[in-house]
Backbone as numpy.savetxt, mean C-alpha at the origin, in Angstrom:
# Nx Ny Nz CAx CAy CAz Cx Cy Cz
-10.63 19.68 2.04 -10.04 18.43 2.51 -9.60 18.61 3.96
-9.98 17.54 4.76 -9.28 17.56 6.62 -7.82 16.95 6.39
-7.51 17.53 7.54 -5.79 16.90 8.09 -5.51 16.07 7.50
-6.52 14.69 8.37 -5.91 13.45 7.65 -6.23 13.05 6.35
-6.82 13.77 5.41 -7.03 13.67 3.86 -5.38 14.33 3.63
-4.82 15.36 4.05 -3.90 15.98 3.59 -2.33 14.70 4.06
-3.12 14.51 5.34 -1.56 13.48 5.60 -1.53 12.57 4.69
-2.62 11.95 4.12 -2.56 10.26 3.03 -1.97 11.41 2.18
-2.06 12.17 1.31 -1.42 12.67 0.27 0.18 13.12 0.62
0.51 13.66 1.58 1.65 13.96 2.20 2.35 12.67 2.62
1.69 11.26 3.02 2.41 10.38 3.11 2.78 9.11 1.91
2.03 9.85 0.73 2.37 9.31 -0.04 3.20 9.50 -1.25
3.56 10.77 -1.14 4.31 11.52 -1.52 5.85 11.47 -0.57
5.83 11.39 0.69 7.09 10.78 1.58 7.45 9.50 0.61
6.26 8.83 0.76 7.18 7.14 0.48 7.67 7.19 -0.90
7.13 7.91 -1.81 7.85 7.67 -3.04 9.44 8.75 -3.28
9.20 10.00 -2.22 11.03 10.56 -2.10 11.56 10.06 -1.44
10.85 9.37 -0.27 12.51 8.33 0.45 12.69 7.12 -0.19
11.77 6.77 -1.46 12.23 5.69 -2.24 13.39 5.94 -3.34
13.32 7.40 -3.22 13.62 7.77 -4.61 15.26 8.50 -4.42
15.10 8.95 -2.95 16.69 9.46 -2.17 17.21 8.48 -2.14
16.63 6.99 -1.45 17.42 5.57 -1.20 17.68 4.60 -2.30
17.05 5.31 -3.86 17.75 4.77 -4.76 19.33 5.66 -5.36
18.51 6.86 -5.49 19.93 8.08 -5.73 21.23 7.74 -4.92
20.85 7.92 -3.89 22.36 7.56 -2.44 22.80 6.25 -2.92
21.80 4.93 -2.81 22.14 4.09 -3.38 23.21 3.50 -4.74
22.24 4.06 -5.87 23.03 4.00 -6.81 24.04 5.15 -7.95
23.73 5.93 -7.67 24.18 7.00 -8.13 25.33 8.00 -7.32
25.59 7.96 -5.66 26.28 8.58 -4.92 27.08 7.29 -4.66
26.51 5.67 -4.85 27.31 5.18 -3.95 27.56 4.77 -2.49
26.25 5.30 -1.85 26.19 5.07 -0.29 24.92 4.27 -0.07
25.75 2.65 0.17 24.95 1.95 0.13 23.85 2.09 1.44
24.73 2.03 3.11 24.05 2.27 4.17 22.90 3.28 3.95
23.49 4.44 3.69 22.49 5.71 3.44 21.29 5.61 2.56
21.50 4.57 1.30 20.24 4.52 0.88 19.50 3.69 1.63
19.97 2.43 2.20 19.14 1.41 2.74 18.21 2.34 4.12
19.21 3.26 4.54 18.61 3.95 5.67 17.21 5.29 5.32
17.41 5.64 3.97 16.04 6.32 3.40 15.32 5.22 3.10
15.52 3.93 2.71 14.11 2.96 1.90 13.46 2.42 3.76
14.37 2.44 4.44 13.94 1.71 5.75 12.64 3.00 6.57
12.84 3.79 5.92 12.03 4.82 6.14 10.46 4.72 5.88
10.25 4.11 4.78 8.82 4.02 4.55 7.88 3.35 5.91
8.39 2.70 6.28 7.40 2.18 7.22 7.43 3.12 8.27
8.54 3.99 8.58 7.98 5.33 9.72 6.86 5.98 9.02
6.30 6.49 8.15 5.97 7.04 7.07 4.24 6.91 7.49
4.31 5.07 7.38 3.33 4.18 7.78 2.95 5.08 9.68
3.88 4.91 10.07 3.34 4.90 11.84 3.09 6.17 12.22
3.42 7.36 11.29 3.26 8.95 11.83 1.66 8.94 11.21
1.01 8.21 9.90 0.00 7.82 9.91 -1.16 7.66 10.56
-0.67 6.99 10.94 -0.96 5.45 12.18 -1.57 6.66 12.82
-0.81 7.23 13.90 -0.66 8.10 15.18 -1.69 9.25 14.67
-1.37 9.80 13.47 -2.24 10.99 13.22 -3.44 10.86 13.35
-3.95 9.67 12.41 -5.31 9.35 12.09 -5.83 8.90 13.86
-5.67 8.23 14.43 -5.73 7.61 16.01 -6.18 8.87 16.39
-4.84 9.67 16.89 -4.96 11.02 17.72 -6.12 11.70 17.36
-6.34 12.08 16.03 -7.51 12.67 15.55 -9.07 12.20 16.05
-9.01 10.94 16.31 -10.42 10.23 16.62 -10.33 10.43 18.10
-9.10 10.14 18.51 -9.29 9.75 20.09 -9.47 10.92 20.65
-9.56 12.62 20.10 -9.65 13.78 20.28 -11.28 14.44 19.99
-12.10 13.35 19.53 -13.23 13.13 19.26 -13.67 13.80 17.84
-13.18 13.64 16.74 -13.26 14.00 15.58 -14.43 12.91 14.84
-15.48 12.86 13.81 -16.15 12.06 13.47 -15.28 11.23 12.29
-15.42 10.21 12.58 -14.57 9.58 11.40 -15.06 10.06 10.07
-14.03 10.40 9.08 -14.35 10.52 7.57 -14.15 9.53 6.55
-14.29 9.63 5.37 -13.69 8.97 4.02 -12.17 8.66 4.72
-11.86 10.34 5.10 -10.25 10.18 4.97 -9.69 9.06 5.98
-10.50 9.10 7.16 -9.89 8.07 8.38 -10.06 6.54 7.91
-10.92 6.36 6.89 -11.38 4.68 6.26 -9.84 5.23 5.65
-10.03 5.71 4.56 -9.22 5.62 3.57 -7.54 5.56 4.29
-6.76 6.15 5.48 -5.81 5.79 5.90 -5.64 4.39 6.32
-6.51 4.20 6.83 -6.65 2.61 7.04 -6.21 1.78 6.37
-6.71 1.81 4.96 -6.78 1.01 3.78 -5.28 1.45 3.17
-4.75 2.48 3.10 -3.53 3.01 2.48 -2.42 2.34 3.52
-2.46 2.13 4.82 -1.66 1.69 5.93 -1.75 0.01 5.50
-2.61 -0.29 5.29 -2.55 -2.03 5.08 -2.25 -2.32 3.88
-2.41 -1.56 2.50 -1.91 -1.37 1.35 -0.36 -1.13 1.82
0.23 -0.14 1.83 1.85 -0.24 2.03 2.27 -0.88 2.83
1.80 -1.27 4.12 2.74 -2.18 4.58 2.74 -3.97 3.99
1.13 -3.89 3.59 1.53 -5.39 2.33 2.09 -5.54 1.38
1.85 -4.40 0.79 2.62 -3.96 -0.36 3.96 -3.46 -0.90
4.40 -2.74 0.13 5.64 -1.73 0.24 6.97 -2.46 -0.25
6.88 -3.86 0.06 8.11 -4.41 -0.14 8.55 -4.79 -1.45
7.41 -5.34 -2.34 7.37 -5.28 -3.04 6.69 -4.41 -4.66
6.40 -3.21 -3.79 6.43 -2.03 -4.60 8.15 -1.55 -4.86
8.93 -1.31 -3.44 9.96 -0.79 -3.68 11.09 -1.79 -4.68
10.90 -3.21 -4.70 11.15 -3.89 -5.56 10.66 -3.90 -7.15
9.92 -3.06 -7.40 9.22 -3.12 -8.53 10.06 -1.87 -9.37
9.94 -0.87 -8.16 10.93 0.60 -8.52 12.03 0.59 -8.60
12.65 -0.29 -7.99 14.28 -0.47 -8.10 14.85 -1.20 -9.39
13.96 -2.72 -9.69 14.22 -3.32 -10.68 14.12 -1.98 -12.15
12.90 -1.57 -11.76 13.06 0.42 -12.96 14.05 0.85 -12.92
14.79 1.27 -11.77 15.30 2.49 -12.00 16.74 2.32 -12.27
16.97 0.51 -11.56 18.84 0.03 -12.61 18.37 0.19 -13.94
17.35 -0.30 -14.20 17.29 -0.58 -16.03 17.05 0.59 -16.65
16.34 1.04 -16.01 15.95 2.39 -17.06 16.83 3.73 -16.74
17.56 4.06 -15.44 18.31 5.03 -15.15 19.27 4.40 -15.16
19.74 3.70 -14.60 21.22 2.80 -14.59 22.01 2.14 -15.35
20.88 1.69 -16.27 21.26 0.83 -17.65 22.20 0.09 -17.04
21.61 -1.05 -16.11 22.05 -1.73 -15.32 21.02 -2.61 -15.67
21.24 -4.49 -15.43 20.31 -5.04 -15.51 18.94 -5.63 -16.04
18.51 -6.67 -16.16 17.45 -7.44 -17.43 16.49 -6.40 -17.47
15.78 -6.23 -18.62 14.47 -5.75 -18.76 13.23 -6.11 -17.94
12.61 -5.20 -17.18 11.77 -5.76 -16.58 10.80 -6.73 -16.89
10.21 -7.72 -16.82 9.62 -8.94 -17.38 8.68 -8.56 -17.12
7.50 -8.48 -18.15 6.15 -8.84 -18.62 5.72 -10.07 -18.70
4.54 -9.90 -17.83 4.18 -11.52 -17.66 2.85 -11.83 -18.33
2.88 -12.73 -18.40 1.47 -13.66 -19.81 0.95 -14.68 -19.05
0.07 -15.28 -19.69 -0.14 -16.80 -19.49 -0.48 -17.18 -18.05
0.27 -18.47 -17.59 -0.02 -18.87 -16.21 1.02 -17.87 -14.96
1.72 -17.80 -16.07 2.91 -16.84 -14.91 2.19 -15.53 -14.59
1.52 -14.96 -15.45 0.72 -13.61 -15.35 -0.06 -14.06 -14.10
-1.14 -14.96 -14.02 -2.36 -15.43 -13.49 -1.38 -15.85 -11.97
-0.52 -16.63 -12.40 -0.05 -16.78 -10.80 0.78 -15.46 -9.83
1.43 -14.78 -10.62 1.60 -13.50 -9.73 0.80 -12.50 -9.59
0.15 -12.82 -10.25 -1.45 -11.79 -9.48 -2.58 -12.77 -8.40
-2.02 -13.92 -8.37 -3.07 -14.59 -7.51 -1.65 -14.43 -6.09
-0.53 -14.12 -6.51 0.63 -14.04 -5.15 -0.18 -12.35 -4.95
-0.58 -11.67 -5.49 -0.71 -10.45 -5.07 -1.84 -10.41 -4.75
-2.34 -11.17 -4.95 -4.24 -11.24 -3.99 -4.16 -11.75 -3.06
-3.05 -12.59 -2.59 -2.30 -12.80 -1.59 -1.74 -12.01 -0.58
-1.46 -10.61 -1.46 -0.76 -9.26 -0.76 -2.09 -8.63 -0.24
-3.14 -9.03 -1.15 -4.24 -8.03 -0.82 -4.85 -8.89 0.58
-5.02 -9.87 0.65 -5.83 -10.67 1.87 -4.86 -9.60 3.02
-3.41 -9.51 2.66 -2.46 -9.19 4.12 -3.04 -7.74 4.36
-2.90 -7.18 3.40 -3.20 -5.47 3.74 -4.72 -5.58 4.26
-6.09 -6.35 3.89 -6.92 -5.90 3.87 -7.05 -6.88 5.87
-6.25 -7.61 6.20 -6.47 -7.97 7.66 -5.79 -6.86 8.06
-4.55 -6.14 7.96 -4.08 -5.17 8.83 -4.72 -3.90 8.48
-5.55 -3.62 7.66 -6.50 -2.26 7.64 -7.56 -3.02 8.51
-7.96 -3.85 8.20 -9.19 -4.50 8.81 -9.07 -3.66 10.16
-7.96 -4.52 10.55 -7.60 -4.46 12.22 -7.45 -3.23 12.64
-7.02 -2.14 11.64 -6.86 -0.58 11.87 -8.58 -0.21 12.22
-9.55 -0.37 11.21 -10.53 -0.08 11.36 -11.28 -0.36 12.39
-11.54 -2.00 12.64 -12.04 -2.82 13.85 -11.57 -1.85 14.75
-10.65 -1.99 14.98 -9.70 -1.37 16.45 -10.15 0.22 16.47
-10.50 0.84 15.90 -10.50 2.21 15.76 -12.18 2.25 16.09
-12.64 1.40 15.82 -14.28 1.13 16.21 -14.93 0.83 17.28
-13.85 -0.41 17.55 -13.80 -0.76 19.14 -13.12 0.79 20.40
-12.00 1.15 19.91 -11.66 2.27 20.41 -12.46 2.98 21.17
-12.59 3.61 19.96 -13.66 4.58 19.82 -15.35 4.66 20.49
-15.36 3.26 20.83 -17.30 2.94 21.04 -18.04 3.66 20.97
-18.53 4.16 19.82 -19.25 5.46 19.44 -20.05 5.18 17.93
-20.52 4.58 17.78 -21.28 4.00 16.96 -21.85 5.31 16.11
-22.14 6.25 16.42 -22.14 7.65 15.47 -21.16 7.92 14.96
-20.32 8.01 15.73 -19.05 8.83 15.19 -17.94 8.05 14.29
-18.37 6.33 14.13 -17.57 5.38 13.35 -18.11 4.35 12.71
-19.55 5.03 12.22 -20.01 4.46 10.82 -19.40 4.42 9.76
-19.22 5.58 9.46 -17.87 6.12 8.11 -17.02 4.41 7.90
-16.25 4.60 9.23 -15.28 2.87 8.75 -16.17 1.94 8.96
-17.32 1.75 9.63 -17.58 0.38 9.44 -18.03 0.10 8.29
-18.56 1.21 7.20 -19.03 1.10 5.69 -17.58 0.69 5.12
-16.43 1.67 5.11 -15.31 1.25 4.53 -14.74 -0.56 4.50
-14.69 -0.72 5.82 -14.39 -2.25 6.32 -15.35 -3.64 5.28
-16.73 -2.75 5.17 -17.75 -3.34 4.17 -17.52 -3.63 2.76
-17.30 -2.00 2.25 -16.62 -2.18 0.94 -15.45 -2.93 0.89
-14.82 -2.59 1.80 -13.17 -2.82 1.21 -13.44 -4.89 0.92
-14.24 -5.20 2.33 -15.03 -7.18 1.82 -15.23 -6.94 0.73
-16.13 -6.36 -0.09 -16.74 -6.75 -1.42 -15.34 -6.82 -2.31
-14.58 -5.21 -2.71 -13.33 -5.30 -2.86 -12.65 -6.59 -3.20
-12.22 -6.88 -1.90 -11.58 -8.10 -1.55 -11.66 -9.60 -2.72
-13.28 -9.56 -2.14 -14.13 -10.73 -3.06 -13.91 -10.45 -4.74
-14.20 -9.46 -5.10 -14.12 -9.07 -6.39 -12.66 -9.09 -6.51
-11.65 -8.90 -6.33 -10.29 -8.71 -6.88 -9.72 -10.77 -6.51
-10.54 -11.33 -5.80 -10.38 -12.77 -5.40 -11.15 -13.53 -7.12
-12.18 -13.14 -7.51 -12.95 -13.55 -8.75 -12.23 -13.50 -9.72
-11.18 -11.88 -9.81 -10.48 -11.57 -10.75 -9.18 -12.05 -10.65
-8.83 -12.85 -9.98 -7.44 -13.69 -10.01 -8.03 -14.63 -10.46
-8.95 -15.12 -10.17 -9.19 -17.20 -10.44 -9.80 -16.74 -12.05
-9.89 -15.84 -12.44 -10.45 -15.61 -13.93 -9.19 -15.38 -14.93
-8.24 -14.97 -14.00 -6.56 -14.87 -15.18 -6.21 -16.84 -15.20
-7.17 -17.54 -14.24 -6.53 -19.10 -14.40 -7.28 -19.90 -15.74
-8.19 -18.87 -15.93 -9.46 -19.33 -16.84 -8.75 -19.27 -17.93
-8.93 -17.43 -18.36 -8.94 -16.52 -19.07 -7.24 -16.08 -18.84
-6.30 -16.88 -19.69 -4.98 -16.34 -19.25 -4.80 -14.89 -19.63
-3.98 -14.13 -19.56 -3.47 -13.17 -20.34 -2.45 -13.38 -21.34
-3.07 -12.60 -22.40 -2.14 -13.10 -23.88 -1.21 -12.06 -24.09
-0.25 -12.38 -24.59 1.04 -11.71 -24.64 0.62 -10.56 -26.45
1.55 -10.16 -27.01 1.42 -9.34 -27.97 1.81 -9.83 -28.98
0.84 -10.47 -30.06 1.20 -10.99 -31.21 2.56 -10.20 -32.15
C-alpha cells in the first residue's frame, strides 16, 4: 500500500477517536468546550488529507486507486460528517449513557424519505470529490499520470445514478418494518 492509501486509513481512524474523545470529554468528564473542540476536529482531519494527497501529485507521483479513493472519502465526510457524528452521539447517550430515546428505525415513507435526504448527502459529497478530482486533473495536465481519477470521477457517475434508482425504489418498494 502507498502513503496516501495509508493516510485514508489513518484518517479514518482520526475521525472516529476525535469523535470518540469529544464524546468521552463531552459526556462522561463533563467538558463540554473540550469535547466540542475534539468533534470540531474532523474536518482538520479532512484538510491534512486534502494537502497530502495534492502534495503527492504536485511532486509528480502517478495518480492511484488511493488518490481517486481520497477524493471520494474527502467528499464523503465532509457531506456526511455532520451527520454521521449525529448518528454516533444519538448511540452513545443511549447506549453508554442511558441517556435518551432509542434510536429510531425507520420503515415505510419515512425510511424512503431519509434515504432520498441522504442521496441528497450523496449528490454534495460526490460535487466536492468531483471538484477534488476535476481540479487535481486540471492541476496536474498530464493526461498519463491522471487517468486513474478520471476513471474514478466515471464510476463514482454511475455510483451516483445507481444509489439515485435506489432511493426512488424505497418510494415504490417501501421498507417494511418487523412483523
Amino acid at each position: 500500500m502507498n502513503f496516501v492509501a495509508w493516510m485514508i486509513v489513518a484518517a479514518e481512524i482520526g475521525f472516529w477517536v476525535v469523535i470518540i474523545l469529544g464524546f468521552i470529554t463531552r459526556y462522561l468528564l463533563k467538558k463540554e468546550k473540550l469535547g466540542f473542540f475534539f468533534l470540531a476536529l474532523t474536518p482538520v482531519i479532512d484538510l491534512i488529507l486534502l494537502a497530502t494527497t495534492s502534495i503527492d501529485l504536485y511532486h509528480g507521483a502517478i495518480a492511484t486507486q488511493a488518490h481517486g479513493l481520497a477524493a471520494i472519502y474527502i467528499g464523503i465526510s465532509l457531506a456526511f460528517g455532520k451527520s454521521m457524528i449525529r448518528w454516533a452521539d444519538e448511540r452513545f447517550r443511549y447506549y453508554i449513557m442511558k441517556q435518551g430515546p432509542k434510536p429510531l428505525k425507520r420503515y415505510g415513507m419515512d425510511y424512503a424519505k431519509h434515504y432520498f435526504k441522504s442521496w441528497g448527502q450523496h449528490v454534495v459529497a460526490y460535487l466536492i470529490g468531483s471538484a477534488f478530482l476535476l481540479g487535481l486533473i486540471f492541476f496536474i495536465q498530464d493526461p498519463s499520470r491522471t487517468e486513474v481519477l478520471d476513471g474514478f470521477w466515471k464510476l463514482w457517475s454511475l455510483v451516483l445514478g445507481i444509489d439515485f434508482l435506489i432511493a426512488l425504489s424505497n418510494f415504490i418498494w417501501p421498507k417494511k418494518g418487523k412483523a
